[in-house]
VMD Tcl script that draws the C-alpha trace (Angstrom):
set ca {
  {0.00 0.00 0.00}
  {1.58 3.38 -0.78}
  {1.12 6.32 1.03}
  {-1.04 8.09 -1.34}
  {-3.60 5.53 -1.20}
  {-3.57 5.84 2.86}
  {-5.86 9.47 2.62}
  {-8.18 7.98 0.32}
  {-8.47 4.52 2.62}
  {-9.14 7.28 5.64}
  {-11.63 9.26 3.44}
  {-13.90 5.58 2.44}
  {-13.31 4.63 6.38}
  {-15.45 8.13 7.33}
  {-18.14 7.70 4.63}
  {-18.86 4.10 5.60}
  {-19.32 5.36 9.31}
  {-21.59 8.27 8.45}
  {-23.44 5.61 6.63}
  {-23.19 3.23 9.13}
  {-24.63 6.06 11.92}
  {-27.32 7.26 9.54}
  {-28.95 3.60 8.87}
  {-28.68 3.03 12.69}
  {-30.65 6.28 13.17}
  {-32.98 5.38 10.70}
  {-33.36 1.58 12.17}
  {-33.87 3.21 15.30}
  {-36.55 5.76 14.27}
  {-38.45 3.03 12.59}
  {-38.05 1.10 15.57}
  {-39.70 3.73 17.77}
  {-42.25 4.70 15.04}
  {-43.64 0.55 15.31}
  {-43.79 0.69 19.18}
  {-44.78 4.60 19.74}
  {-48.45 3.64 20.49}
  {-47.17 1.06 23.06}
  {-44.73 3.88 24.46}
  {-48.03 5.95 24.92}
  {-49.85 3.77 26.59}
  {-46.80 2.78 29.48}
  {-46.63 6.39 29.59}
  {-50.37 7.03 30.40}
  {-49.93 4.07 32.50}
  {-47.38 6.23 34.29}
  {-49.25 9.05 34.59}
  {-52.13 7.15 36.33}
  {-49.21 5.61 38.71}
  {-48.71 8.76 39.97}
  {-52.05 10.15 40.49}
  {-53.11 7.04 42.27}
  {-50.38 7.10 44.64}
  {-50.07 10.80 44.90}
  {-53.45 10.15 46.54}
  {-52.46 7.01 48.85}
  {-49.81 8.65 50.04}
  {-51.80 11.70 51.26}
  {-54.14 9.47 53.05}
  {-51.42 7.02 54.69}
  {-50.35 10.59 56.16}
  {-53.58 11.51 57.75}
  {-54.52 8.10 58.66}
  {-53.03 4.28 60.26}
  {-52.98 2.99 56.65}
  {-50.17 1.26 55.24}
  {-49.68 2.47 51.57}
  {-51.20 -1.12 50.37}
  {-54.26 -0.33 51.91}
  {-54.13 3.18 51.37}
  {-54.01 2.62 47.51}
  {-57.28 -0.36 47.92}
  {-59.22 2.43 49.26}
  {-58.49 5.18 46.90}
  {-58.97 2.65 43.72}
  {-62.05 1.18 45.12}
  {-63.20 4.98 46.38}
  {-62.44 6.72 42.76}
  {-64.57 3.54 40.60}
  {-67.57 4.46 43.91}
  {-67.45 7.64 43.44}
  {-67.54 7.62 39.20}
  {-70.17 4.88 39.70}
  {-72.09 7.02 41.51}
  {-71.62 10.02 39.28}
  {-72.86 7.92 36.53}
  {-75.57 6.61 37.93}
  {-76.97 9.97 39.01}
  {-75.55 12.07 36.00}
  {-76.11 9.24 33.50}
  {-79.71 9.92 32.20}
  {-79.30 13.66 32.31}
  {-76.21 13.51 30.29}
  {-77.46 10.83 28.17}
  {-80.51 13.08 27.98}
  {-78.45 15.82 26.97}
  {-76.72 14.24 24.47}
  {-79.29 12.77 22.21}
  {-80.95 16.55 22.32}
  {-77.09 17.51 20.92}
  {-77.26 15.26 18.28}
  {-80.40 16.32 17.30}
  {-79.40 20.21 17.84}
  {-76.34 20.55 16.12}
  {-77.13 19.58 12.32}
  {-80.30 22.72 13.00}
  {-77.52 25.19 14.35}
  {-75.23 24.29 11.26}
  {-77.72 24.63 9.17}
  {-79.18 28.22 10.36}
  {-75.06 28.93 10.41}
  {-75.29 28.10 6.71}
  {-78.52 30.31 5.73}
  {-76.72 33.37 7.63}
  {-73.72 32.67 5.71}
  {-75.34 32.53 2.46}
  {-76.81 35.60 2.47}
  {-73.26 36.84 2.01}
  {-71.22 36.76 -1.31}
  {-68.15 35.11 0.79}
  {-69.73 33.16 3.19}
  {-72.01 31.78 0.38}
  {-68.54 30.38 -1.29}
  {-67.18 29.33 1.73}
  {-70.72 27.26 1.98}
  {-70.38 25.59 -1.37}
  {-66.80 24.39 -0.80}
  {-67.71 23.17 2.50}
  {-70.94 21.27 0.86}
  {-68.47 19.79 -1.91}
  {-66.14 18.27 1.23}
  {-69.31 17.00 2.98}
  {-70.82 15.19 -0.27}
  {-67.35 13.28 -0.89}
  {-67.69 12.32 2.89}
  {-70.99 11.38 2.50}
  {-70.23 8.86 -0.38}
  {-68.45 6.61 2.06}
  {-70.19 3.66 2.16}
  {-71.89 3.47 5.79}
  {-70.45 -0.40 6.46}
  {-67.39 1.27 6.15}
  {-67.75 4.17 8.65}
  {-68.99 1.63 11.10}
  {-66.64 -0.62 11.13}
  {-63.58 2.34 11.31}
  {-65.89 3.26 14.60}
  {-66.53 0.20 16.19}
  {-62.72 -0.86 15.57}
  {-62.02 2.85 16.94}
  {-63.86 2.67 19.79}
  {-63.05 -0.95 20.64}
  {-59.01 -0.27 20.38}
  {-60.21 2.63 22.77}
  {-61.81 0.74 25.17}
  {-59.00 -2.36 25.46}
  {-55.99 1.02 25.88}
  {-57.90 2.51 28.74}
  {-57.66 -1.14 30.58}
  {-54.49 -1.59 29.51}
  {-53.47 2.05 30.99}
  {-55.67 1.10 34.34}
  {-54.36 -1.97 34.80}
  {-50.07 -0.45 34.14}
  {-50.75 2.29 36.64}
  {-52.76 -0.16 39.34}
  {-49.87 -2.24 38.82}
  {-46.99 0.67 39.09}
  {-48.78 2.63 41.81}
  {-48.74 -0.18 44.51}
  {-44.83 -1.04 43.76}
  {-42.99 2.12 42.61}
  {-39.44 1.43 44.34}
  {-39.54 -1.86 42.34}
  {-40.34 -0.73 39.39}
  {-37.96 2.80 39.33}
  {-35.15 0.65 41.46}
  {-35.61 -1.69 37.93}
  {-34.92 0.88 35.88}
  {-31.95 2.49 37.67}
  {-30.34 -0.66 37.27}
  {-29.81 -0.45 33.79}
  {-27.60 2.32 34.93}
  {-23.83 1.73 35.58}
  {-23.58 1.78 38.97}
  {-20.93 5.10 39.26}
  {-24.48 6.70 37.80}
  {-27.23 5.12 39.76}
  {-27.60 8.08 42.49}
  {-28.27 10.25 40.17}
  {-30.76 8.36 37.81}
  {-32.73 7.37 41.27}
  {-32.72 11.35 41.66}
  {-33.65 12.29 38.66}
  {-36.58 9.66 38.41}
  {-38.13 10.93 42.32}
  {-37.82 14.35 40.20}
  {-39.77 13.47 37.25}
  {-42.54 11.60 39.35}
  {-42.87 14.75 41.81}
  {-43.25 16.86 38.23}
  {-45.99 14.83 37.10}
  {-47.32 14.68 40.12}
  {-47.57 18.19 40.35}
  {-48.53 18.77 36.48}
  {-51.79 16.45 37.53}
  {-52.64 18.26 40.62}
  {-52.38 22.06 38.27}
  {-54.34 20.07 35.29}
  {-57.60 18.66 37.58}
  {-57.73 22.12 39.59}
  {-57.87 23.42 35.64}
  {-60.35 21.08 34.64}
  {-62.69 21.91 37.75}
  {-62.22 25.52 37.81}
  {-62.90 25.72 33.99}
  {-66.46 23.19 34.26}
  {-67.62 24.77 37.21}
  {-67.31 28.15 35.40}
  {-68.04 26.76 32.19}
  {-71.65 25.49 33.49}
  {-72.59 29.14 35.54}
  {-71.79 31.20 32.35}
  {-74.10 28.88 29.87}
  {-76.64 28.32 32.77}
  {-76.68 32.42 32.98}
  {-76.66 32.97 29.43}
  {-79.46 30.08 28.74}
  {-77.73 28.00 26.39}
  {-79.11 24.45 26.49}
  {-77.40 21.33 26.91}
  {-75.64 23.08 29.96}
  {-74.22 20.39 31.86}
  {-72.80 18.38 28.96}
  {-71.06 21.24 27.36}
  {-69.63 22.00 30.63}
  {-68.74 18.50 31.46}
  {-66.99 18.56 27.54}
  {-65.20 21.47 28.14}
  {-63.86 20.05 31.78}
  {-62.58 17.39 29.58}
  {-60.74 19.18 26.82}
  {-59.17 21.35 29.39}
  {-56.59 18.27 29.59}
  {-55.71 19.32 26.30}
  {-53.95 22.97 26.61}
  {-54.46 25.04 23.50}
  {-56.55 22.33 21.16}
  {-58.82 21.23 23.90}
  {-61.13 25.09 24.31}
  {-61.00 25.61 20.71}
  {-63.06 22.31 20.52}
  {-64.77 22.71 23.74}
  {-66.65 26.22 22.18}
  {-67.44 25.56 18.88}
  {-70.67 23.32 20.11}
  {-71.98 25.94 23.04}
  {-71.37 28.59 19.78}
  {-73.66 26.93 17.73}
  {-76.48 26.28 19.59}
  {-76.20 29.67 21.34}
  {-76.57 31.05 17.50}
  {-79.52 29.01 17.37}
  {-81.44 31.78 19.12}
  {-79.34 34.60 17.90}
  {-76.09 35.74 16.37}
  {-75.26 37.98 19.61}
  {-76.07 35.13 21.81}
  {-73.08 32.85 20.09}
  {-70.73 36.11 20.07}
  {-71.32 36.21 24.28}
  {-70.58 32.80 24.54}
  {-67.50 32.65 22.35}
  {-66.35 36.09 24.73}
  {-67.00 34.21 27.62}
  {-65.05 30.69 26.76}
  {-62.63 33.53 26.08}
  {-62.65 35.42 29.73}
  {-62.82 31.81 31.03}
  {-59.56 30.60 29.53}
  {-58.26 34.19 29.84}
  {-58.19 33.43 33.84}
  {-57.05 29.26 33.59}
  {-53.82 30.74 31.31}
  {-52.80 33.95 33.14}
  {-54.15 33.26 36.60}
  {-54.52 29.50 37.64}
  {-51.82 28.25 35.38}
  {-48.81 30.36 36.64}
  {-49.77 29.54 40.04}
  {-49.84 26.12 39.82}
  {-46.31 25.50 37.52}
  {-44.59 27.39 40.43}
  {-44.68 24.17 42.09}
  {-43.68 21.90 38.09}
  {-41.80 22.88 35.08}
  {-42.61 25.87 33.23}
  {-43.39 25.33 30.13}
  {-43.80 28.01 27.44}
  {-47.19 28.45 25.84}
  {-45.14 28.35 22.64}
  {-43.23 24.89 23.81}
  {-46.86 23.47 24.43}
  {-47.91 24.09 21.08}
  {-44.78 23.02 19.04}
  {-45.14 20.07 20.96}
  {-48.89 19.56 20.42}
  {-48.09 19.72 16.72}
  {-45.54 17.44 16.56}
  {-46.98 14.54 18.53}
  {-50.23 14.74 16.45}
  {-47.80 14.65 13.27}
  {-46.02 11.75 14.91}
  {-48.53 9.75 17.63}
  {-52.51 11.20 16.29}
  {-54.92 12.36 18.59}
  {-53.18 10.46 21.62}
  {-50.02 12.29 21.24}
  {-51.61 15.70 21.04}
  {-53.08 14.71 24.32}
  {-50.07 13.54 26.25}
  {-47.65 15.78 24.51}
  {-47.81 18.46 27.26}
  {-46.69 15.93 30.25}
  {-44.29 14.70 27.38}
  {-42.60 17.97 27.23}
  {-42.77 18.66 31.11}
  {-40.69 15.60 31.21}
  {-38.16 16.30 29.00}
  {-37.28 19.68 29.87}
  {-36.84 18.28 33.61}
  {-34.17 15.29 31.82}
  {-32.51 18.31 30.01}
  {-31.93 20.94 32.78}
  {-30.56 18.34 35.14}
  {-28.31 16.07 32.64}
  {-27.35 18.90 30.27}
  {-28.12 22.15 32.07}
  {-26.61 21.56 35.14}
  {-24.53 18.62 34.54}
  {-22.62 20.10 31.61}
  {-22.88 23.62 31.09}
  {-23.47 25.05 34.90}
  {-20.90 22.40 36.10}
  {-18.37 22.73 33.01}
  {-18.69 26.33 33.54}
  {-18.12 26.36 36.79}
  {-15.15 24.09 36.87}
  {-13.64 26.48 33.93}
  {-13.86 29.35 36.49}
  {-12.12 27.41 39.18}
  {-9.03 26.51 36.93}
  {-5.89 29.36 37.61}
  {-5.69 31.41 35.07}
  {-2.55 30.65 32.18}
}
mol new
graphics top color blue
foreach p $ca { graphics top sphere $p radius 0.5 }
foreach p [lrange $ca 0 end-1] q [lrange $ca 1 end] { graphics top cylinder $p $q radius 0.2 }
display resetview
């Protein structure tokens, strides 16, 4: 071999490797892209974990039971307590519902007169009646088998979830002592660290999301109640829900309570749509900030970015989790790269003597 050839050798060598690293990438994106649904799901099964035993824990403080008991009675307390809601809110809500069903097509279709008597509102009608006839040709087999398949893959994921966090909430050491030990062992102090971190996060980001959720039905069901929009309860109880979602979830939550508030008249739908508006207005600025003083902040920017990539990526589930999603990460980068490596590196550069 001469030396000439020994640059060119060294060149080929590099351009396998970045190859090499780029089919590995891909492999592993691929990889993740096949199991991401299953990811979601241990991670929603996570996110019950915590909320369970945030709640055990509270009452083995205030009370002589062990945390095995402790979690029994707040498992077999929540399923009372929504078994009870259910029965007493079922035929109300179920009520409420069918009346919805029947209500909306009549408010989108008085939406669609009042649009028509404009020049551009009349072409946004037409396009939007071209979109709903090529919908409509579906063949109506076919729409219910995508929702029965839809709903039944719904159905089996919320077990699955109840089931992971049952099973993580009553043995968490086990399960995050399991974990750490994939860790090499000059590292393990600060994985176990970091993981009581991310669970306090999460448990934190639940407590700020349910205190949202309340605040925003409970408000949500005065203002339609005052403003005599029908169907209070279940938009209020819709909106409650949504709130889980920040950003997507309101925009969802208003657009029924609009409609059939414009079923009466055009001002009534504007006060609604100001008051979802005030509503929110005091969850973002005033509830919000108060409770991520105790979690990760998280941009309102961040959230959204997020939101959009995850329902790129992951669907409707990924929009939904993305927020706790991001609240995680941004804990795993300040305290592995923030602190580890920039505050520490920094910090030892200041310490050296100068040359």
């Amino acid at each position: 071999m001469t030396v000439q050839d020994a640059p060119a050798r060294k060149f080929k060598l590099r351009v396998f490797q970045a190859v090499l690293i780029v089919a590995l990438v891909a492999i592993l994106l691929f990889g993740l892209g096949l199991v991401a649904e299953i990811l979601l799901v241990v991670f929603a099964g996570i996110l019950v974990a915590v909320f369970l035993r945030g709640l055990s824990t509270a009452l083995s403080k205030v009370t002589p039971l062990s945390d095995g008991w402790a979690l029994a009675v707040v498992a077999m307390g929540l399923a009372g307590a929504v078994g009870l809601v259910g029965w007493l809110l079922a035929p109300e809500v179920s009520k409420q519902v069918e009346e919805l069903s029947k209500s909306l097509p009549e408010s989108l279709r008085s939406l669609r007169d009042q649009l028509s008597s404009t020049s551009w509102g009349a072409a946004l009608v037409e396009r939007v009646s071209e979109a709903d006839q090529y919908f409509s040709e579906r063949s109506a087999l076919s729409q219910a088998r995508s929702f029965l398949s839809t709903t039944t893959g719904a159905l089996a994921g919320f077990f699955v979830i109840l089931v992971l966090g049952l099973y993580m909430a009553s043995e968490p050491d086990y399960y995050r002592h399991g974990v750490v030990r994939l860790v090499p062992v000059v590292h393990r102090k600060r994985a176990d660290k970091l993981l009581i971190r991310l669970g306090d996060t999460l448990h934190w980001w639940l407590i700020g999301q349910f205190m949202s959720m309340t605040l925003i039905g409970i408000l949500t069901w005065i203002g339609l109640l005052l403003f005599g929009v029908p169907l209070a309860l279940t938009l209020a109880l819709l909106a409650a829900v949504l709130t889980f979602i920040p950003n997507v979830g309101p925009i969802i939550a208003v657009i029924p309570a609009a409609l059939l508030a414009m079923m009466d008249s055009p001002m009534r739908g504007f006060y609604v749509l100001l008051m979802y508006l005030g509503i929110q207005t005091v969850e973002s600025y005033l509830v919000t900030p108060l409770i991520q003083r105790r979690t990760v902040r998280l941009a309102p920017a961040l959230i959204l970015v997020s939101q959009m990539v995850a329902g790129t990526l992951l669907g409707l589930f990924g929009v939904a989790l993305a927020t706790p999603m991001v609240a995680v990460l941004m804990v795993v980068v300040q305290k592995l790269y923030v602190e580890e490596t920039l505050e520490k590196g920094a910090g030892e550069e200041a310490g050296k003597d100068p040359v």
